[in-house]
C-alpha positions as a printed NumPy array, in Angstrom:
array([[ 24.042,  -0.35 ,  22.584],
       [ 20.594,   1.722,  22.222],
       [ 20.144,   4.192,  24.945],
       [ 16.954,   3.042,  26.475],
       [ 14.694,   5.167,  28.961],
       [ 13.747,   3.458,  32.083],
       [ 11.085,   4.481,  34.858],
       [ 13.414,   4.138,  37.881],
       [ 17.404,   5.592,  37.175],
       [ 17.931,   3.848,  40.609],
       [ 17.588,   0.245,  39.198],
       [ 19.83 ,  -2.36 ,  38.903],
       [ 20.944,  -2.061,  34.598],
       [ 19.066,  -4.519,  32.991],
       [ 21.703,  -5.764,  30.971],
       [ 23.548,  -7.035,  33.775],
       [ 19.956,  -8.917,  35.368],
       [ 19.483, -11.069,  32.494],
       [ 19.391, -14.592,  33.342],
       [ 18.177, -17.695,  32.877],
       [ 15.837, -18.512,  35.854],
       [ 13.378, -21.635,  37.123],
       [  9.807, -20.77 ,  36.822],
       [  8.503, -20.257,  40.574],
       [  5.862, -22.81 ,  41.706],
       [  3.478, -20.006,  42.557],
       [  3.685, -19.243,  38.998],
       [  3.767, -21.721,  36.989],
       [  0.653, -21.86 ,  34.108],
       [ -2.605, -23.241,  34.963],
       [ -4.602, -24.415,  32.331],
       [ -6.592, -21.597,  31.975],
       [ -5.318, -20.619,  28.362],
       [ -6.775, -23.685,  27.171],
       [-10.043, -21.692,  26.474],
       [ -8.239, -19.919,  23.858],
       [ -7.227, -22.516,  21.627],
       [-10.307, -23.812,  20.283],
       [-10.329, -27.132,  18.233],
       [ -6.297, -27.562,  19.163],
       [ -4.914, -29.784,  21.627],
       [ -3.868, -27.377,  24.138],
       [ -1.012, -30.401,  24.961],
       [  0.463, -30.337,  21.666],
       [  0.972, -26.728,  22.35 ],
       [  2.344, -27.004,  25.854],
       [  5.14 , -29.721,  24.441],
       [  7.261, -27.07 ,  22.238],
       [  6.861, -24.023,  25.402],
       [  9.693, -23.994,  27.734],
       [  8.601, -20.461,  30.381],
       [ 11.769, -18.224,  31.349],
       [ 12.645, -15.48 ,  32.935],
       [ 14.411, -12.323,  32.734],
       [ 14.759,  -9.256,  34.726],
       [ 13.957,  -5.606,  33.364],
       [ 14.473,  -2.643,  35.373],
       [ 14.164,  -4.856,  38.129],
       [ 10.828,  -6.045,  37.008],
       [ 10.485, -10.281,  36.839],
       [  9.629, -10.867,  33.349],
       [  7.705, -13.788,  32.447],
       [  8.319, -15.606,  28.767],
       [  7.148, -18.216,  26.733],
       [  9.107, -19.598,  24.176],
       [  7.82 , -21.418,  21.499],
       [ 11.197, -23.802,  20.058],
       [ 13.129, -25.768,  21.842],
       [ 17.052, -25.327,  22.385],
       [ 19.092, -27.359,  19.593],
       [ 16.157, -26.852,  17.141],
       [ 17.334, -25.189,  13.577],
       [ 14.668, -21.967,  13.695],
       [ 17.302, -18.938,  12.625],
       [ 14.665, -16.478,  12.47 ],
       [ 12.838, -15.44 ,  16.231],
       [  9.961, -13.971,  16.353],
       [  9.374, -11.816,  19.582],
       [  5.831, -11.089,  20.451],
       [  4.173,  -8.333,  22.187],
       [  0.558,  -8.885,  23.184],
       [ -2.53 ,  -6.273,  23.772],
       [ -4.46 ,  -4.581,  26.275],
       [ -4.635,  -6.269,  29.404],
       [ -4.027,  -9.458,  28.137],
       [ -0.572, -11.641,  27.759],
       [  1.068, -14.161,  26.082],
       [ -1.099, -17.238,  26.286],
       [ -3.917, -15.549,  25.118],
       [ -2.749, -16.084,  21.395],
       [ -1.425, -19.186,  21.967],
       [ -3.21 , -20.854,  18.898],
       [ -1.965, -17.998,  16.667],
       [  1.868, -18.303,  17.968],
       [  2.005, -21.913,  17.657],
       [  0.877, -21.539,  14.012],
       [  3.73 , -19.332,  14.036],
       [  6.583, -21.999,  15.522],
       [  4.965, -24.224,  12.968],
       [  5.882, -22.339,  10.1  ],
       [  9.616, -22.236,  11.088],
       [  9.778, -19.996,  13.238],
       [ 10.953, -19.539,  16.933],
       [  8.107, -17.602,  18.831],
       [  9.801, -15.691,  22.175],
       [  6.281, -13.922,  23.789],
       [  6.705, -11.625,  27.171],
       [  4.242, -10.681,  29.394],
       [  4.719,  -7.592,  29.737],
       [  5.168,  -5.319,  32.978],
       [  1.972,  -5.824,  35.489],
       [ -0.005,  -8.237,  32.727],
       [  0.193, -11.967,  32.962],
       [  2.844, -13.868,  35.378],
       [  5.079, -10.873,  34.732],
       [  5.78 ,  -8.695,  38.007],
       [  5.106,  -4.744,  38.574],
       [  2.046,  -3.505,  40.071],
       [ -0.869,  -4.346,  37.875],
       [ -1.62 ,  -2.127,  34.712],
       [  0.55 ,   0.225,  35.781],
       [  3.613,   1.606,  32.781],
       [  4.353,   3.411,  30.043],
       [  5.082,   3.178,  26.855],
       [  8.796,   3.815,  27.575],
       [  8.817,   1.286,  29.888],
       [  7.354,  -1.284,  27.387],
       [  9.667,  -0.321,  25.06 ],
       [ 12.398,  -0.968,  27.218],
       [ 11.266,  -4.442,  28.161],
       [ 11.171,  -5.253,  24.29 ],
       [ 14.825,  -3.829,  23.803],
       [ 15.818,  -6.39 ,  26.815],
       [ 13.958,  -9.64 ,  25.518],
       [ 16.052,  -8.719,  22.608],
       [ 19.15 ,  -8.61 ,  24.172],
       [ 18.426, -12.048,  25.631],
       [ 17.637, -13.481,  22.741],
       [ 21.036, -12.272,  20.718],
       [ 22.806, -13.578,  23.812],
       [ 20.753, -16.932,  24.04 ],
       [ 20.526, -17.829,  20.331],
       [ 22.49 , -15.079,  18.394],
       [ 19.321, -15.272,  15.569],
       [ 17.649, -12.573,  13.142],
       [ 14.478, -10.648,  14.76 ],
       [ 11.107, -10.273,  14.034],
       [  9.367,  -7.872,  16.224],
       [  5.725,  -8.29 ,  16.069],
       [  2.516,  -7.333,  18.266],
       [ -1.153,  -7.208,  18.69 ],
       [ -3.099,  -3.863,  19.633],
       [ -1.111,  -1.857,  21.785],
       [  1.399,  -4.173,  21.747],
       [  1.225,  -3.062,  17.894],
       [  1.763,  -0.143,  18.894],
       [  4.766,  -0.729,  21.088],
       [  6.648,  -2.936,  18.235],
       [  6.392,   0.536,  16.305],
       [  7.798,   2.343,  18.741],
       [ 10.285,  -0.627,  19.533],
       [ 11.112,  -0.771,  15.512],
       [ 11.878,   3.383,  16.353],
       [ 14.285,   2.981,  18.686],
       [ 16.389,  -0.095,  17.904],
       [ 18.129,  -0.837,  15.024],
       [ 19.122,  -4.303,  16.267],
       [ 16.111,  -5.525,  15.033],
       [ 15.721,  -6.806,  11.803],
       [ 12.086,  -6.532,  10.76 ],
       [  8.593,  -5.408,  12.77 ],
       [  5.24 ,  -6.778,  11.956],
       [  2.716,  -4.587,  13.434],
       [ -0.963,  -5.843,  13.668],
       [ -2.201,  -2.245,  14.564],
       [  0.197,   0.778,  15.071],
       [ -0.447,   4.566,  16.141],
       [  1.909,   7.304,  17.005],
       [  0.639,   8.658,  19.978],
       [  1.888,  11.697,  20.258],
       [  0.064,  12.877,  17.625],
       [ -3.44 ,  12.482,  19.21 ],
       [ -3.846,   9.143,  17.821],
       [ -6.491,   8.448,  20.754],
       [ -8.699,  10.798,  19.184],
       [ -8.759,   8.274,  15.591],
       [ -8.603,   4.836,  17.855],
       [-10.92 ,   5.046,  20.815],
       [-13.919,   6.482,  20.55 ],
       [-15.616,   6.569,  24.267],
       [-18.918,   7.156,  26.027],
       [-19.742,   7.782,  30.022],
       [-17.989,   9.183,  32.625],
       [-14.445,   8.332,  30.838],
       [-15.607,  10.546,  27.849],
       [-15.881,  13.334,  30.373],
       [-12.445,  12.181,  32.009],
       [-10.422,  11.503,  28.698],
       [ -9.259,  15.367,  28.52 ],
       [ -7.998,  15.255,  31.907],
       [ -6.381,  12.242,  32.011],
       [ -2.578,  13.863,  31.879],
       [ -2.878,  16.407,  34.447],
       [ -5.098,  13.948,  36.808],
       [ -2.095,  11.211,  36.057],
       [  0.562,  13.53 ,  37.706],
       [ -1.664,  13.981,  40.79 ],
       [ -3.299,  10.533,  41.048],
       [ -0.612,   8.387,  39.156],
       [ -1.952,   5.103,  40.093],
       [ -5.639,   5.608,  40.336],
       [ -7.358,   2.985,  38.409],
       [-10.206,   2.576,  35.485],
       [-11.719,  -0.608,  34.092],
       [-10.587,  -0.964,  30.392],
       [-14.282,  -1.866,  29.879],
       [-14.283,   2.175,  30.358],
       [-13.136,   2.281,  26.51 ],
       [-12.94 ,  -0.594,  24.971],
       [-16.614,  -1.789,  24.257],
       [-16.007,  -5.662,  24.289],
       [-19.512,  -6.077,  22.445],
       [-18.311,  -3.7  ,  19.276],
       [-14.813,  -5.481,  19.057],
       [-15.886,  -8.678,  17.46 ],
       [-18.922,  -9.539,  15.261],
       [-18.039, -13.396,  15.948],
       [-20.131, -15.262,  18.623],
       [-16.888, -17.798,  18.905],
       [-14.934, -14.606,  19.865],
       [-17.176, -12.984,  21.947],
       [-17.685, -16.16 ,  24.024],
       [-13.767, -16.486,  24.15 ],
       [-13.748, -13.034,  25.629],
       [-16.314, -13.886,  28.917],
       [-13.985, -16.55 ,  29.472],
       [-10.91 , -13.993,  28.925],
       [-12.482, -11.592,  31.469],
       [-12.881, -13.581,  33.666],
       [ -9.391, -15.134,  33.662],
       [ -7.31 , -14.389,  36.805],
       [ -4.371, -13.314,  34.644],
       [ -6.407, -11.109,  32.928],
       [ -5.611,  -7.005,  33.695],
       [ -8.677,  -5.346,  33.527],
       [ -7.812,  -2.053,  35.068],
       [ -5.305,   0.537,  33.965],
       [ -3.742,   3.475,  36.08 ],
       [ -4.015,   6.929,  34.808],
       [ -0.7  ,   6.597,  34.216],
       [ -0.812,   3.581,  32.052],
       [ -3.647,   5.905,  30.138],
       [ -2.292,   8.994,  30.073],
       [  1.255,   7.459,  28.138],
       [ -1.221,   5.558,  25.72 ],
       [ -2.673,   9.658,  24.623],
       [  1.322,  11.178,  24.371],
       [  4.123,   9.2  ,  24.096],
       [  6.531,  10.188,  21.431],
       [  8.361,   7.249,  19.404],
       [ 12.115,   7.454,  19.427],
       [ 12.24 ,   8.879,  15.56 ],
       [  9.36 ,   9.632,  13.692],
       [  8.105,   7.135,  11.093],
       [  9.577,   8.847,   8.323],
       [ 13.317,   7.98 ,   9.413],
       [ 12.44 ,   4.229,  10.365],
       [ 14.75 ,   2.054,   8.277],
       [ 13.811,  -1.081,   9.635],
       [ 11.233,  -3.26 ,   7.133],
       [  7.665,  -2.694,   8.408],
       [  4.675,  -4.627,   7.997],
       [  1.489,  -3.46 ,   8.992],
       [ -1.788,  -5.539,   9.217],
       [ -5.021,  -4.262,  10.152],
       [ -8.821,  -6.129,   9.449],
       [-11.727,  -4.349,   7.392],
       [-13.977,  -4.738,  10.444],
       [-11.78 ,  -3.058,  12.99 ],
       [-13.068,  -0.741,  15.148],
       [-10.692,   0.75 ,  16.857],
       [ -7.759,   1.133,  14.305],
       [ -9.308,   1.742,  10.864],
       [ -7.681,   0.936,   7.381],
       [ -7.339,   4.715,   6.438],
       [ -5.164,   5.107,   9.625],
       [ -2.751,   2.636,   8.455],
       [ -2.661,   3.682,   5.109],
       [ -1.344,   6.951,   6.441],
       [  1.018,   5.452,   8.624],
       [  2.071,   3.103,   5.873],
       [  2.501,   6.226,   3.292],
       [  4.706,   8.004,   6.233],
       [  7.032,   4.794,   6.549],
       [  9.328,   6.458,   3.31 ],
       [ 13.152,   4.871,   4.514],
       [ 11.32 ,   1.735,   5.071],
       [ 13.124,  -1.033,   3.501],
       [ 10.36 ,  -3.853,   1.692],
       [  7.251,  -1.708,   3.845],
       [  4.142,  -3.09 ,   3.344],
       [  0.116,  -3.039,   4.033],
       [ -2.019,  -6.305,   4.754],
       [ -5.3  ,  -5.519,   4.901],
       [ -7.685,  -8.688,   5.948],
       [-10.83 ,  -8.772,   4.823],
       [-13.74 ,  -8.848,   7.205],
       [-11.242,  -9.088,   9.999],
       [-11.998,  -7.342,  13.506],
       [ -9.83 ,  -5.99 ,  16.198],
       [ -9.117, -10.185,  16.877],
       [ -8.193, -10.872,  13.129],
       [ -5.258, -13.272,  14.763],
       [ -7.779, -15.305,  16.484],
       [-10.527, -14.696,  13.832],
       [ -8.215, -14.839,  10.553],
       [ -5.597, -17.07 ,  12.022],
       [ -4.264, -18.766,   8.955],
       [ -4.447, -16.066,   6.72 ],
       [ -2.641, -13.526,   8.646],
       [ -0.211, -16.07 ,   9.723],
       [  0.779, -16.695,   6.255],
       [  0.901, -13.083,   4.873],
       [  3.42 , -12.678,   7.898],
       [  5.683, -15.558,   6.696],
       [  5.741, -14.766,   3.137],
       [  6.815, -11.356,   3.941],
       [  9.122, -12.028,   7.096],
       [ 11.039, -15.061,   4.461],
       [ 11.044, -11.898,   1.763],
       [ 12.479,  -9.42 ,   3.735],
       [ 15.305, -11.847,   5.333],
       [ 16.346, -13.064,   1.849]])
């Protein structure tokens, strides 16, 4: 078993809180997510999701799972969505993913989404965590070959999850960052009052742990995305009442110095890195040095999408989805 990190030493071992568990009424999925599936029907998506539940550090994990029990899909991919938002925000994109043969499991993760924990409030630890115990649920539920894979920072936190665990078999990272290394200084470039806050975001964190700032603060919604389909998607998205929009200093400070578990030049597991043209956060270059640093990596490799932005899933759906499956089917041959 990994040795995991967790925030409180006082809580209940995860291992022994996984279950299955009903969906609480006050919980259940409205149809909000619809606006994110344009020209689908959002019904054909909702027919292959059963929702579950598992407990993390005695946090109430929310999950989606895309593949029904009793269907042949060996392979399971396990998703890890991006800043603020959660898993049916790339619904469209993880359906296209069931529909290639492949069983989607997608978490909300800690204080985003349905999932409990105060609101935008973690740290990269913690995340990691929560990905080691979705994985332990799913090699007790369905006993399958892994695919970790996220978006953004949840990118970022499949890295760190590929770092740590050797249970799982391959990790697809659509953005990834080691952020110990002041990778905040190549990703986020910021303006206002957070540009004069940024260098004192650690110490502030350890007196004001919880204290809160828009993600609007640093993410520029209007520079993400040159498509007017996108940008309409996200004043629907901010406007969602599942969507996080603010982040504690703690939540910010982790995000500017968490260490992975091994640095990427002892990562074994196969890693596949996928980044747009158009991307203004995490730019090709970056990757490319990550990519070059990824030496023990068995089958490595560098997608880059052309004209793709920060939302190439949603943007460059199709094409991304199938550079992922004819690598993933490579890599488990």
């Amino acid at each position: 078993m990994i040795e995991r990190k967790r925030t409180d030493p006082n809580s209940p071992d995860p291992d022994s809180m996984i279950r299955r568990m009903p969906v609480p009424k006050e919980k259940a999925h409205s149809t909000y997510w619809h606006a994110y599936c344009p020209n689908m029907d959002p019904g054909k998506i909702q027919d292959v999701v059963e929702e579950r539940w598992l407990v993390s550090a005695g946090t109430r994990i929310h999950l989606d799972v895309f593949g029904m029990a009793g269907e042949n899909l060996p392979i399971t991919v396990v998703f890890i969505p991006g800043t603020s938002v959660y898993s049916r925000f790339y619904a469209s994109f993880l359906y296209g993913l069931y529909n290639r043969g492949f069983r989607v499991v997608c978490p909300d993760m800690p204080g985003h989404g349905l999932s409990g924990g105060p609101r935008g409030h973690f740290t990269i630890e913690q995340l990691v965590a929560t990905v080691q115990d979705v994985v332990s649920w799913v090699l007790g539920e369905q006993g399958q070959r892994i695919v970790v894979m996220g978006s953004s920072l949840g990118g970022i936190t499949a890295f760190y999850a590929a770092a740590a665990d050797r249970r799982i078999n391959a990790t697809v990272c659509h953005n990834a960052a080691i952020l110990s290394e002041s990778a905040h200084k190549k990703i986020v470039k910021v303006s206002g009052i957070y540009k004069m806050m940024k260098p004192l975001v650690p110490a502030l964190s350890r007196v004001f742990p919880r204290m809160r700032i828009s993600v609007k603060a640093y993410l520029d919604p209007d520079a993400l995305t040159g498509s007017a389909d996108m940008r309409a998607m996200l004043d629907k998205l901010f406007v969602d009442p599942l969507f996080t929009e603010n982040y504690t200093l703690t939540s910010l400070a982790t995000q500017m110095k968490a260490k992975p578990a091994a640095p990427p030049e002892s990562i074994e597991t196969p890693v596949m890195l996928i980044n747009g043209t158009d991307d203004v956060l995490f730019s090709v270059d970056y990757m490319r040095e990550i990519h070059d640093r990824l030496a023990r990596s068995h089958k490595k490799a560098l997608e880059i999408i052309e004209g793709g932005t920060h939302f190439v899933l949603h943007e460059h759906r199709d094409a991304c989805i199938g550079r992922i499956e004819t690598w993933i089917r490579k890599v488990m041959e």
